[in-house]
MDTraj code that builds the backbone (N, CA, C; nanometers):
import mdtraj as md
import numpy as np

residues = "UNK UNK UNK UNK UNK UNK UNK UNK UNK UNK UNK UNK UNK UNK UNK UNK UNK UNK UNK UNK UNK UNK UNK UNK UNK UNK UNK UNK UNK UNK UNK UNK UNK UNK UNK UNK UNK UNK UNK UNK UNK UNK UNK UNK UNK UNK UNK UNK UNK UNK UNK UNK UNK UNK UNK UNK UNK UNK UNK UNK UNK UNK UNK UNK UNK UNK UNK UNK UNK UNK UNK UNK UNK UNK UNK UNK UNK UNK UNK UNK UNK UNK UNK UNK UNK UNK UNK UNK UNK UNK UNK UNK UNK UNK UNK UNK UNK UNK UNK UNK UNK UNK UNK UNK UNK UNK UNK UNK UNK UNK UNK UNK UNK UNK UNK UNK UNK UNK UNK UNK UNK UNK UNK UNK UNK UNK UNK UNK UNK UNK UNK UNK UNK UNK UNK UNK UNK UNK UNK UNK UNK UNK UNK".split()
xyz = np.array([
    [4.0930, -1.3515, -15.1384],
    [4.0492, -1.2255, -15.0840],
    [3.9780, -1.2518, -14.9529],
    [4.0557, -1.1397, -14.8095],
    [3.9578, -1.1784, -14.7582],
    [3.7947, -1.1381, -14.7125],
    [3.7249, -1.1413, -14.6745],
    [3.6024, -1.1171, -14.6239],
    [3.5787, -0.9834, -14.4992],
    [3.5010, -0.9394, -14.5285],
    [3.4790, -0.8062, -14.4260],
    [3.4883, -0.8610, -14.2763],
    [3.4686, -0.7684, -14.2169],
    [3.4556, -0.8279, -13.9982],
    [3.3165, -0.7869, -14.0723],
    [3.2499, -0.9071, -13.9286],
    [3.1190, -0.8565, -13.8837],
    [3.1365, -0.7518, -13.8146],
    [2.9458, -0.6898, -13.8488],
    [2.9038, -0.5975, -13.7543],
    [2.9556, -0.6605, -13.6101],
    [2.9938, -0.5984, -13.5232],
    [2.9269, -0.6377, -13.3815],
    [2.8120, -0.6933, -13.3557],
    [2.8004, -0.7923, -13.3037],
    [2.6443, -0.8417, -13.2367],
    [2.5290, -0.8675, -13.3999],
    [2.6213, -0.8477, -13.4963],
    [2.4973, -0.9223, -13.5941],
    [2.5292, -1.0476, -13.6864],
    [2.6763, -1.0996, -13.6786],
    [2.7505, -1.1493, -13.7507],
    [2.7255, -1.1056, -13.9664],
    [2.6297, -0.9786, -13.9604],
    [2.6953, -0.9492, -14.1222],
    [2.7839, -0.8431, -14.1089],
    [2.8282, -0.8456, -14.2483],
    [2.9852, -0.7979, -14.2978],
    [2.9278, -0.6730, -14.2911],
    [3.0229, -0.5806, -14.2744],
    [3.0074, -0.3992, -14.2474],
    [3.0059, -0.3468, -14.3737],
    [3.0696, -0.3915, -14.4926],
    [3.0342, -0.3287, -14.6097],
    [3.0639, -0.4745, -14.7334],
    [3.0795, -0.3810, -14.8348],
    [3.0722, -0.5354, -14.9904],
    [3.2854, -0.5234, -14.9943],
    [3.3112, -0.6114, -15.0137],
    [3.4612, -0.6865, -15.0352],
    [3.4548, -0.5999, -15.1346],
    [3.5832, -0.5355, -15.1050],
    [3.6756, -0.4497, -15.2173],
    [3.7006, -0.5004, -15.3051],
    [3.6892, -0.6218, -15.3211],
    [3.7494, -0.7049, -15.4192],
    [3.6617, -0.6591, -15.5623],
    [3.6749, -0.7959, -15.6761],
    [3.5989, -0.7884, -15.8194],
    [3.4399, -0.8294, -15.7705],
    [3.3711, -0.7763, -15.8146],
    [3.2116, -0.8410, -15.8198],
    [3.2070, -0.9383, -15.8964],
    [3.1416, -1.0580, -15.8466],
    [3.1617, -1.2214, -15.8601],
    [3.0811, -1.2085, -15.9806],
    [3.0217, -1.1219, -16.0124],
    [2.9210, -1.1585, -16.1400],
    [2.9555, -1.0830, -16.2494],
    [3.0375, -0.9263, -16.2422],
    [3.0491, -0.8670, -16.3205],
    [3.2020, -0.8680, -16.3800],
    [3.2765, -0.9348, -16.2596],
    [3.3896, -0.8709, -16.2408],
    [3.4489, -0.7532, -16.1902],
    [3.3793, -0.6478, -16.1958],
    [3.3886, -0.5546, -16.2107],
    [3.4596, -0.4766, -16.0461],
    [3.5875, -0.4037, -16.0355],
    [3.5592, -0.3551, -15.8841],
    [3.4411, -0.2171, -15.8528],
    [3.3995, -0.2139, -15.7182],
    [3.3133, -0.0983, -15.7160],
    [3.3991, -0.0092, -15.6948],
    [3.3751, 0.1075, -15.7030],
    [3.4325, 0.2356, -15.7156],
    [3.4360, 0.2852, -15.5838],
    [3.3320, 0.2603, -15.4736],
    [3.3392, 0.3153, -15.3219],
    [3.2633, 0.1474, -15.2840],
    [3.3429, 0.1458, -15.1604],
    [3.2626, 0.1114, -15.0962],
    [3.1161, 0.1049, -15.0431],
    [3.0402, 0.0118, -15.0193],
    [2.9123, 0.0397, -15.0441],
    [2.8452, -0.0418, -14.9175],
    [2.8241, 0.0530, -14.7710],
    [2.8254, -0.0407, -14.6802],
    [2.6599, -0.1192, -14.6133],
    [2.6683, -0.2365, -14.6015],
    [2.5457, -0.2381, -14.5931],
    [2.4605, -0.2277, -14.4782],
    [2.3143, -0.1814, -14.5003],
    [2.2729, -0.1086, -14.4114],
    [2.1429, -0.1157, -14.3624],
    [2.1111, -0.1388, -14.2340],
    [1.9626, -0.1891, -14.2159],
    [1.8673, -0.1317, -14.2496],
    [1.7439, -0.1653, -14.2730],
    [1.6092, -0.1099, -14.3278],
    [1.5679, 0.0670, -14.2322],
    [1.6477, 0.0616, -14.1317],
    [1.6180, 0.2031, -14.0322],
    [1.7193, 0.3222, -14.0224],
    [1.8378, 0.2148, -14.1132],
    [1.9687, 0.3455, -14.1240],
    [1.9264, 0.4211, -14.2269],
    [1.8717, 0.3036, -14.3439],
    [1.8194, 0.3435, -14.4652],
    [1.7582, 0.4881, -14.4886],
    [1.6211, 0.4458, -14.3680],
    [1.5148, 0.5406, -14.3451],
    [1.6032, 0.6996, -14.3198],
    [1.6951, 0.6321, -14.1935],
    [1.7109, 0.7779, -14.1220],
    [1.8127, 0.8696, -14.1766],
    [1.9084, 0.7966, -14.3027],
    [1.9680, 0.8628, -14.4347],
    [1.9210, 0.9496, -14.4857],
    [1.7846, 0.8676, -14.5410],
    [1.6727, 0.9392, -14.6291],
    [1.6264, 1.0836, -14.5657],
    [1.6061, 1.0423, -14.4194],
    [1.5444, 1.1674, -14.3615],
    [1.6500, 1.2884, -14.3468],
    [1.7529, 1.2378, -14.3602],
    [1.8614, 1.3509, -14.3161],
    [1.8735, 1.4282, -14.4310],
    [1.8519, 1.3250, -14.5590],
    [1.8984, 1.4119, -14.6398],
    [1.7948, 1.4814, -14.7117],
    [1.6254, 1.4299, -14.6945],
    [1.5234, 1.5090, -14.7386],
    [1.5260, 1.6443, -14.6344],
    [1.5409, 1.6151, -14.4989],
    [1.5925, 1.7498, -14.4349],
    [1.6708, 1.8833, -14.5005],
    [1.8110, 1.8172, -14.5345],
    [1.9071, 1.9004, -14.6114],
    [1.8148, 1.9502, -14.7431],
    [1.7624, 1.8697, -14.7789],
    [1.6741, 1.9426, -14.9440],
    [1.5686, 2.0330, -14.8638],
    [1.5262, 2.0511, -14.7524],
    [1.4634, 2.1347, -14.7130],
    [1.4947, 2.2702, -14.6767],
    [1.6305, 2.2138, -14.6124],
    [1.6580, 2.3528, -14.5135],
    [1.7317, 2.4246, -14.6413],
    [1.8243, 2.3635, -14.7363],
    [1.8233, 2.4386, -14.8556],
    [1.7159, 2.4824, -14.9553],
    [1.6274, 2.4428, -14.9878],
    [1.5457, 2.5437, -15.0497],
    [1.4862, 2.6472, -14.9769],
    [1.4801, 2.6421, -14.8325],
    [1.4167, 2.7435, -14.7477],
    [1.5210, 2.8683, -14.7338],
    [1.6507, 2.8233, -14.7419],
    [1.7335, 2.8997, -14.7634],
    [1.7496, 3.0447, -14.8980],
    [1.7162, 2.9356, -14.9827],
    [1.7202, 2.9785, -15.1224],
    [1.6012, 3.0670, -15.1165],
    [1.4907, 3.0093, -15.0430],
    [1.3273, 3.1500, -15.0661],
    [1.4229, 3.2864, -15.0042],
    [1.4491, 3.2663, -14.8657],
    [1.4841, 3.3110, -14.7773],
    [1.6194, 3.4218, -14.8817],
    [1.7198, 3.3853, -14.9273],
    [1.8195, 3.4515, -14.9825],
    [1.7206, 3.5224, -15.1267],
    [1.6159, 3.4884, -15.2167],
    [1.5244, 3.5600, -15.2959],
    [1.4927, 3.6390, -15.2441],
    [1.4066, 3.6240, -15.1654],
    [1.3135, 3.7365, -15.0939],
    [1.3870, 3.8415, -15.0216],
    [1.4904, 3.8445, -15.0365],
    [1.5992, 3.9403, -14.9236],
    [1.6729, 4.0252, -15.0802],
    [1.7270, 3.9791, -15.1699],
    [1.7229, 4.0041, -15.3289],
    [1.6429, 4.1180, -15.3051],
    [1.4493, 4.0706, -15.3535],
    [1.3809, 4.1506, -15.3891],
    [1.3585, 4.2771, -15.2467],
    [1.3906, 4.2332, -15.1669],
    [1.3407, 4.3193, -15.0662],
    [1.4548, 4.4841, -15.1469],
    [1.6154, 4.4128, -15.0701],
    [1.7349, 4.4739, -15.1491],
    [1.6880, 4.5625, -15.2587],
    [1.6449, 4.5131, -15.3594],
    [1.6205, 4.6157, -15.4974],
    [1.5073, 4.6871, -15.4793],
    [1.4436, 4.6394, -15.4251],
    [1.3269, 4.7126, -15.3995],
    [1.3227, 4.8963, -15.2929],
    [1.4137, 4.8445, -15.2010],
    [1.4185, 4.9284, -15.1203],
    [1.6057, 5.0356, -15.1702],
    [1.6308, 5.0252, -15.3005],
    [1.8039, 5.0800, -15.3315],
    [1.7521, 5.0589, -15.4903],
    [1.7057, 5.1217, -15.5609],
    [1.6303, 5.1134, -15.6928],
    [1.7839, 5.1420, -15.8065],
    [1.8167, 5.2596, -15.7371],
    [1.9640, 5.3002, -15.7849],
    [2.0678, 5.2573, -15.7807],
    [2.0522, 5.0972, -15.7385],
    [2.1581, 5.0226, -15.7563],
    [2.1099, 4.9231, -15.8410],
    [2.2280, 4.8486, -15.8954],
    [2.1829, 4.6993, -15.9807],
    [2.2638, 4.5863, -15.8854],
    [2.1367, 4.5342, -15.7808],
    [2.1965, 4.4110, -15.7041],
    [2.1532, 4.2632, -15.7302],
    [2.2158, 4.1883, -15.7560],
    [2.2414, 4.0288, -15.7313],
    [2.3149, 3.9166, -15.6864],
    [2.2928, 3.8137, -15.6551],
    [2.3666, 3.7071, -15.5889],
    [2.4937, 3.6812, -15.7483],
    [2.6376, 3.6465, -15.6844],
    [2.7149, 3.5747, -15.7867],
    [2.7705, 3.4673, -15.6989],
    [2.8506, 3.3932, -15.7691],
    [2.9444, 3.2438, -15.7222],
    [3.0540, 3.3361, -15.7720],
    [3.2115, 3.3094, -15.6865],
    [3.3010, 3.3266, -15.7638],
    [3.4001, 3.1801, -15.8256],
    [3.4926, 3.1965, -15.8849],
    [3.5699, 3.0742, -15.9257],
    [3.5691, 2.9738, -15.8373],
    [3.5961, 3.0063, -15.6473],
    [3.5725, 2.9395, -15.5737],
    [3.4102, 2.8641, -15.5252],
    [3.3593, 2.8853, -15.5918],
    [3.2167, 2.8350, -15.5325],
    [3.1331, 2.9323, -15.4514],
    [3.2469, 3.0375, -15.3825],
    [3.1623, 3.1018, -15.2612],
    [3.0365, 3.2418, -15.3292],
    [2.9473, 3.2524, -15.2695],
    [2.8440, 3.3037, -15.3195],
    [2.8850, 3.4248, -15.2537],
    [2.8305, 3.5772, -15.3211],
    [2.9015, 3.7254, -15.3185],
    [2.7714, 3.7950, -15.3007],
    [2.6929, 3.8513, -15.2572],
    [2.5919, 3.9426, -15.3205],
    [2.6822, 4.1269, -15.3134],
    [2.6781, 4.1825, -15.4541],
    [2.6708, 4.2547, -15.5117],
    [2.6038, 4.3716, -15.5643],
    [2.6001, 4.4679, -15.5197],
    [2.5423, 4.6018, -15.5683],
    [2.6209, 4.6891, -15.6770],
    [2.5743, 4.7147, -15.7438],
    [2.6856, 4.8326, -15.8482],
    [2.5371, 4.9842, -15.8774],
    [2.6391, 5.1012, -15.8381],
    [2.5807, 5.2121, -15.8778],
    [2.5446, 5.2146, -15.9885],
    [2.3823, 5.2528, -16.0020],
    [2.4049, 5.2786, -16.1539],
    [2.4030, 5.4151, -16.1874],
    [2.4180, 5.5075, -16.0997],
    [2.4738, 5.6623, -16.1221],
    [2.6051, 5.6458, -16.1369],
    [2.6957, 5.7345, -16.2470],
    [2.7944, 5.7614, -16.2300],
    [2.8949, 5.8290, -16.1583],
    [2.9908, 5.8145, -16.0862],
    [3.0506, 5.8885, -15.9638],
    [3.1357, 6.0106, -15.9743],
    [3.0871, 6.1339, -15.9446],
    [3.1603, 6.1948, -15.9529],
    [3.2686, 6.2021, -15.8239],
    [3.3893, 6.3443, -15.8713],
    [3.4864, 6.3452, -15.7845],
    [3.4312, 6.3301, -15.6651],
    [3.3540, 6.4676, -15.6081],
    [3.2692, 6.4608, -15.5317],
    [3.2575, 6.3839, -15.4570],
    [3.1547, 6.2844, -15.5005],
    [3.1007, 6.1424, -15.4616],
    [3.2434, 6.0451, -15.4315],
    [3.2834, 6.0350, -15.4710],
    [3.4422, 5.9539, -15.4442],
    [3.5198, 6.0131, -15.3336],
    [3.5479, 6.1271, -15.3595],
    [3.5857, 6.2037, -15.1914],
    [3.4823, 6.1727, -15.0596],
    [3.3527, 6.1878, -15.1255],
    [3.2867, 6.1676, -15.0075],
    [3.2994, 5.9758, -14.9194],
    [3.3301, 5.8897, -14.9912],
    [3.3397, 5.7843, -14.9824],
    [3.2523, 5.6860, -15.1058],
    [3.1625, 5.7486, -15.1696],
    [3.0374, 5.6473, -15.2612],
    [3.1658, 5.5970, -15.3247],
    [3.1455, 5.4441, -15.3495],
    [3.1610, 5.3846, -15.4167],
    [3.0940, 5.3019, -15.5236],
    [3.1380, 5.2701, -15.6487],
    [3.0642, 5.2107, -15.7637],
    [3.0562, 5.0867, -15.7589],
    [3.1113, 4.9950, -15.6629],
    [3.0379, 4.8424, -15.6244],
    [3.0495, 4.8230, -15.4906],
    [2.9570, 4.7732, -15.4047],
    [2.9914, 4.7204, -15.3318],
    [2.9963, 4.5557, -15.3040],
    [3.0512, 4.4815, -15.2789],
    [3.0432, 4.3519, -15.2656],
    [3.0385, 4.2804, -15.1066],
    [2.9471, 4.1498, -15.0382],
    [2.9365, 4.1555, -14.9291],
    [2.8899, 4.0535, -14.9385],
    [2.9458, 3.9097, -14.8286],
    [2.9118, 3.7677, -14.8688],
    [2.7918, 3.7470, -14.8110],
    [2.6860, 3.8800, -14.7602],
    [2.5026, 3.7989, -14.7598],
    [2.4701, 3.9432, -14.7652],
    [2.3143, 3.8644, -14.7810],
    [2.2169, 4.0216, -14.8253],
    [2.2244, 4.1186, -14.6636],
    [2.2434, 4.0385, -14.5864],
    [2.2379, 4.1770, -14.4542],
    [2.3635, 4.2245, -14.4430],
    [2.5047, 4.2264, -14.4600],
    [2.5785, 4.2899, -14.4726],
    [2.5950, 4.3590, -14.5835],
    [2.5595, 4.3685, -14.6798],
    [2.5215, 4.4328, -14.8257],
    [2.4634, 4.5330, -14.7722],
    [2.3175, 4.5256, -14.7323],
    [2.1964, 4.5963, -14.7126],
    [2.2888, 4.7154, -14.5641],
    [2.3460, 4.6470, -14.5040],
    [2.4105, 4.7546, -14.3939],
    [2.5064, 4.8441, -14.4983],
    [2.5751, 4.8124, -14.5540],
    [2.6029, 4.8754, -14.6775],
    [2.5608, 4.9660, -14.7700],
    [2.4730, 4.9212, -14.8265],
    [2.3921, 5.0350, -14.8891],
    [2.3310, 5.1803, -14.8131],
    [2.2618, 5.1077, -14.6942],
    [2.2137, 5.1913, -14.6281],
    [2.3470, 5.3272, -14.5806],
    [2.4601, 5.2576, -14.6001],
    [2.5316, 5.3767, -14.5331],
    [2.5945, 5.4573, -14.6774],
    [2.5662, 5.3809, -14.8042],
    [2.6491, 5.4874, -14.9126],
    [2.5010, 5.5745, -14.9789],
    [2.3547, 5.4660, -14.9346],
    [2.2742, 5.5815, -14.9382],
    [2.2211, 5.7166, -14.8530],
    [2.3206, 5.7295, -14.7605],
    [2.3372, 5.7841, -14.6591],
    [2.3898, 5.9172, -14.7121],
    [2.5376, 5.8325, -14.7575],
    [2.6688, 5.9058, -14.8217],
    [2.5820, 6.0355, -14.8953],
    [2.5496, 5.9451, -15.0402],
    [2.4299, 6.0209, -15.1474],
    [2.3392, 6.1036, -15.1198],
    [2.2684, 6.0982, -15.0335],
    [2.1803, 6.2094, -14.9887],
    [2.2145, 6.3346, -14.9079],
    [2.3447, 6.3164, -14.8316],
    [2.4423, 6.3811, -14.7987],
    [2.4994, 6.5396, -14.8811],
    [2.5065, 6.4025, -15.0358],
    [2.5961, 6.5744, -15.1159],
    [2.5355, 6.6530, -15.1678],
    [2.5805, 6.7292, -15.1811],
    [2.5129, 6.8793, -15.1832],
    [2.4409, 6.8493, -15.3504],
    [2.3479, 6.9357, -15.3297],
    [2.2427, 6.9584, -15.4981],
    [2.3857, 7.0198, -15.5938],
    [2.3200, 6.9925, -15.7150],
    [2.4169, 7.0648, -15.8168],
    [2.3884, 7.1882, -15.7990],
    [2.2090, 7.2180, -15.7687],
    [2.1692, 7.3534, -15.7557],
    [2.2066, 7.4752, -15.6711],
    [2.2131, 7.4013, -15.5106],
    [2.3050, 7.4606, -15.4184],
    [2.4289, 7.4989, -15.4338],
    [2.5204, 7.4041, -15.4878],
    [2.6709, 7.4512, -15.5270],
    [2.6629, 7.5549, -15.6554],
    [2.5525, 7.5674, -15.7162],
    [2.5795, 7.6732, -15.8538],
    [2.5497, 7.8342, -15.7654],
    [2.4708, 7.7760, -15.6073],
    [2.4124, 7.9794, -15.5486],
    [2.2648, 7.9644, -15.5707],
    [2.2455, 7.9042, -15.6013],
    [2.0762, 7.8534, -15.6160],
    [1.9971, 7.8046, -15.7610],
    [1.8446, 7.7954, -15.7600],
    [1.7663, 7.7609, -15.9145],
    [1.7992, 7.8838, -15.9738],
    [1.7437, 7.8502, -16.1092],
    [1.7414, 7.9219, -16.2279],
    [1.5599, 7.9557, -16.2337],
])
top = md.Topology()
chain = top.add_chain()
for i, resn in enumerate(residues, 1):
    res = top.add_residue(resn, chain, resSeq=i)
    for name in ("N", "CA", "C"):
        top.add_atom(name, md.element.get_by_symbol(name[0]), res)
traj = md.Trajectory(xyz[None], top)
């Protein structure tokens, strides 16, 4: 078997020989390249970064949730995944639709891949809703 190339300018090998491991036998499964004490570091940092900017994400996509329900009470909204992985946020009426409401455009879900296109959303079928006429008005007035 032969032996890796050197790095450039350091004479060690760029990663471990594909080959069997001399002690286990065993082959490794990936390659496993080796790496100075500062690549190490700046790995680490990239990827404690990534664990950052994703959980800031994640407050960031909560707090937009609660804002969402908070401000559209009459809907039932949350984040889903579909089969593909891709994340959906979701509103569903929880009034039932009449003809009415269906002519007018309301619809009984809306679906929208982040909370600000959702929320532009809502805002326009709570628009719709406040729009149609009272039951009271269409009967000629109260009782």
């Amino acid at each position: 078997m032969r032996a890796p190339a050197p790095v450039p300018g350091t004479g060690a090998p760029t990663s471990r020989p594909a080959g069997p491991d001399t002690v286990t036998g065993c082959r490794p499964a990936v390659e496993i390249p080796n790496l100075s004490g500062q690549e190490i570091q700046q790995a680490v940092a990239r990827a404690a970064f990534a664990a950052r900017l994703g959980a800031a994400r994640e407050q960031h996509a909560i707090r937009t949730l609660e804002q969402l329900r908070a401000s559209y009470p009459g809907w039932h909204i949350e984040r889903r995944r579909d089969d593909a992985g891709r994340e959906w946020w979701v509103a569903v009426l929880l009034a039932a639709i009449t003809p009415e409401m269906h002519e007018a455009g309301v619809v009984g879900t809306v679906q929208k891949q982040d909370g600000g296109t959702l929320a532009d959303s809502l805002a326009w079928q709570s628009s719709l809703l406040r729009n149609m006429p009272s039951p009271a008005a269409e009967s000629g007035g109260t009782r």
